[in-house]
C-alpha positions as CSV (number, residue, x, y, z in Angstrom):
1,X,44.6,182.7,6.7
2,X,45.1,183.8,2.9
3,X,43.3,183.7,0.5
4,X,43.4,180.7,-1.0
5,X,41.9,179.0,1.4
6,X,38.9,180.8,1.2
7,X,39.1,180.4,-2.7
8,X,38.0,176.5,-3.3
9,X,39.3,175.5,-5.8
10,X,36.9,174.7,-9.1
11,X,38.3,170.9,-9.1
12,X,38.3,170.2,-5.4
13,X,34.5,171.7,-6.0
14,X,33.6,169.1,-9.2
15,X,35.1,166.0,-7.1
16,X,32.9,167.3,-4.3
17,X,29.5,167.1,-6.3
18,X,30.4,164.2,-8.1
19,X,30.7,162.5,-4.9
20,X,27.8,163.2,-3.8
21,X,26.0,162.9,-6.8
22,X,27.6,158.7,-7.0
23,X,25.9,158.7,-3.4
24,X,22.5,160.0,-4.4
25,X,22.2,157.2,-7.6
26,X,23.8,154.9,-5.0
27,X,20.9,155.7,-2.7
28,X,18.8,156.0,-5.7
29,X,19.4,152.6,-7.2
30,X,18.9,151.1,-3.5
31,X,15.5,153.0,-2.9
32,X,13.3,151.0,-5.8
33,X,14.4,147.8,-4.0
34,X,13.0,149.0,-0.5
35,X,10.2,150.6,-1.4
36,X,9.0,147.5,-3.4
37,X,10.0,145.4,-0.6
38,X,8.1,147.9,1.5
39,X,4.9,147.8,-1.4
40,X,5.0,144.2,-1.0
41,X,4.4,143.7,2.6
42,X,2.2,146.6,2.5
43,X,0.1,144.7,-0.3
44,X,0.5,141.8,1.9
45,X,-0.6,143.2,5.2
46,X,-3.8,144.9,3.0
47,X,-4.7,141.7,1.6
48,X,-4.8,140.0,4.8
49,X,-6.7,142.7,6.5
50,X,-8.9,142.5,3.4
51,X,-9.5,138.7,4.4
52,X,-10.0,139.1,7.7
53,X,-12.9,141.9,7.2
54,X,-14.2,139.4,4.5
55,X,-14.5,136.8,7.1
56,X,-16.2,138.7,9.3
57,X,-18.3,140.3,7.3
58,X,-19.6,136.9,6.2
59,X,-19.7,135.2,10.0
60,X,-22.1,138.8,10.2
61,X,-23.9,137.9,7.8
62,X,-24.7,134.0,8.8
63,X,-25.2,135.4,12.0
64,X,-28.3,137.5,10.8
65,X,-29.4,135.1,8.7
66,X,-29.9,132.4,11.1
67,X,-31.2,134.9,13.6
68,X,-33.9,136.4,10.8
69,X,-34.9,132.4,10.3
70,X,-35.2,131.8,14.7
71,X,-37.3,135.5,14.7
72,X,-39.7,134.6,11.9
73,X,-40.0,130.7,13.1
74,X,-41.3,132.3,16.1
75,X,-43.5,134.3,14.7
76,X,-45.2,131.8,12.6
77,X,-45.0,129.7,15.9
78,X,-47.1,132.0,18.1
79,X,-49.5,133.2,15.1
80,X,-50.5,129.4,15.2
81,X,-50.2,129.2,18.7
82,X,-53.0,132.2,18.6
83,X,-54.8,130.4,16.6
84,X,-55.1,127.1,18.2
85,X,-55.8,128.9,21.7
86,X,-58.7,130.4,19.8
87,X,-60.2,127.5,18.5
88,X,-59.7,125.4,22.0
89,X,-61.4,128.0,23.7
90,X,-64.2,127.8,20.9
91,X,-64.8,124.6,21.4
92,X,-64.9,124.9,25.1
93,X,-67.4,127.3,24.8
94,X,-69.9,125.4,22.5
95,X,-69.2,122.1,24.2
96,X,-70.7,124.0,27.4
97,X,-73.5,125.4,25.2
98,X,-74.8,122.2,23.6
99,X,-77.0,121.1,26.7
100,X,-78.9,124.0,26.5
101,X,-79.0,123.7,22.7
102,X,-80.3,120.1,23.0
103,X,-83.0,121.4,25.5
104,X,-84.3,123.8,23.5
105,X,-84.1,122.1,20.6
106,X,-86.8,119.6,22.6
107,X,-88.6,122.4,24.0
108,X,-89.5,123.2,20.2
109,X,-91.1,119.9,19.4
110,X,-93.4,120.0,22.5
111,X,-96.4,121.1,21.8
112,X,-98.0,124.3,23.0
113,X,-101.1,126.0,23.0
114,X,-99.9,129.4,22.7
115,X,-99.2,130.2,19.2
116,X,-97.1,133.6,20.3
117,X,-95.2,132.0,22.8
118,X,-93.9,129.2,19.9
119,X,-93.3,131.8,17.4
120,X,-91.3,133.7,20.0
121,X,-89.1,130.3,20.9
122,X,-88.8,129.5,16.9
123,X,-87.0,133.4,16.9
124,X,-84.5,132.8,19.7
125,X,-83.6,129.6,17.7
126,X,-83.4,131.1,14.5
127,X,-80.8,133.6,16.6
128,X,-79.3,130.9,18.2
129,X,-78.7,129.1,14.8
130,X,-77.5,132.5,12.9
131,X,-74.9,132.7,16.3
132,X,-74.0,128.6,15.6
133,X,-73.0,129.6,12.1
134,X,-71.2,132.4,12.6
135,X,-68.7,130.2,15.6
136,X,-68.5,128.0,12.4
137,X,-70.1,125.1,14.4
138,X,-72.0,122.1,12.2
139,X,-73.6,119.8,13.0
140,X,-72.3,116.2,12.5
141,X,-73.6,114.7,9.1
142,X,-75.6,111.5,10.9
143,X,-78.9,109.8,10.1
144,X,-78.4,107.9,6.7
145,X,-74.3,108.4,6.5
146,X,-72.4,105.6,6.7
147,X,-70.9,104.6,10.4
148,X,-67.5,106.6,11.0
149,X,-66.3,105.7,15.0
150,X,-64.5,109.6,14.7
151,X,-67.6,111.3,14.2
152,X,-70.2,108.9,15.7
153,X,-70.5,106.3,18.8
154,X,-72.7,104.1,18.8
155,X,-74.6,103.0,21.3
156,X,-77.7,100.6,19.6
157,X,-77.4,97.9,17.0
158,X,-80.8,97.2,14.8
159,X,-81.6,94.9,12.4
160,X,-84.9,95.0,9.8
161,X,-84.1,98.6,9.1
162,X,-84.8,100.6,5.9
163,X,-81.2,101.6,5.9
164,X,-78.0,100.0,4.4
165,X,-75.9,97.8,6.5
166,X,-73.2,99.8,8.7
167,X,-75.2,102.6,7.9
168,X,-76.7,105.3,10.8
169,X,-80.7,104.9,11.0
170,X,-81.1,106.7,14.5
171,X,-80.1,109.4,16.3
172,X,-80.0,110.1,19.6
173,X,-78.2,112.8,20.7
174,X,-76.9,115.6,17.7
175,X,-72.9,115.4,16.8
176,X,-71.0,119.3,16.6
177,X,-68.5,120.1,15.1
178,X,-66.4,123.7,15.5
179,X,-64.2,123.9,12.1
180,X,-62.9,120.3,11.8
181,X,-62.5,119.9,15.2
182,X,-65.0,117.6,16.6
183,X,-66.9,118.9,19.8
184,X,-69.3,115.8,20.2
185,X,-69.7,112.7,18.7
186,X,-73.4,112.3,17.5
187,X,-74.7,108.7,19.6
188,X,-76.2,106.9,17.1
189,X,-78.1,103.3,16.5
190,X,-76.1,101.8,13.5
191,X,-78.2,99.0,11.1
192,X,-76.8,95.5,10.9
């Protein structure tokens, strides 16, 4: 081996790096074409991922909103459920009471000797009106009003009364009401 060989020669060296030079523009010019091909489909593929979550963010959303709608239908649904339990079971309660409400009420008109003994019955009713009040229970509006077959029945017809025609001029048995819920008609005579 001489010299020479290991000398390169300073042409041989400049058609070397030109070469590869041409190949690196080559590759250079090339590479904006791929890597906006590749910025393209990885627009592409973003976009539709960003459609997808999209989607299912709003299927997420319907979703809560139609189960927040069912959770506070049923909440409205048993708070009047509640309610209407409560009131039945009023009602149940003073429709058992009246009876004795009616047979105290006559006990009151009887007459009796013993003046402490009356005032202490008139008390106990005055109590037993104040608890009446308080369960919101009224009595049905009867002698003088005009006939209504939801509030009243009638059981008597009379003519020659003082009062109105299809108007109530006697009662028999007291009408209750608990709220607007009727507990017991009020039996009435009605004038012809």
């Amino acid at each position: 081996m001489d010299i020479s060989d290991k000398i390169n020669d300073p042409a041989e060296e400049l058609e070397n790096e030109t070469a590869e030079a041409a190949e690196d523009v080559s590759e250079d010019i090339e590479t904006p074409d791929a890597d906006e091909d590749d910025a393209v489909s990885e627009y592409n593929d973003t976009a539709s991922q960003y459609a997808e979550l999209e989607e299912a963010l709003h299927e997420a959303n319907d979703k809560y909103i139609r189960l927040f709608a069912e959770y506070d239908n049923f909440r409205k649904r048993t708070a009047k459920e509640k309610t209407g339990i409560y009131q039945d079971a009023s009602v149940q309660c003073i429709d058992k009471l009246l009876p004795v409400i009616d047979s105290f009420e006559r006990s009151l008109e009887a007459d009796c000797s013993d003046e402490n003994f009356k005032n202490g019955m008139q008390m106990i009713w005055t109590q037993m009106q104040d608890f009446l009040s308080k369960m919101n229970v009224k009595e049905v509006e009867a002698l003088g009003a005009e006939f209504d077959p939801n509030i009243h029945n009638a059981i008597q017809q009379l003519d020659g009364t003082d009062y109105a025609s299809n108007h109530v001029c006697q009662v028999f048995q007291k009408g209750y009401m608990v709220g607007d819920k009727l507990v017991r008609p009020a039996m009435v005579a009605v004038a012809v």
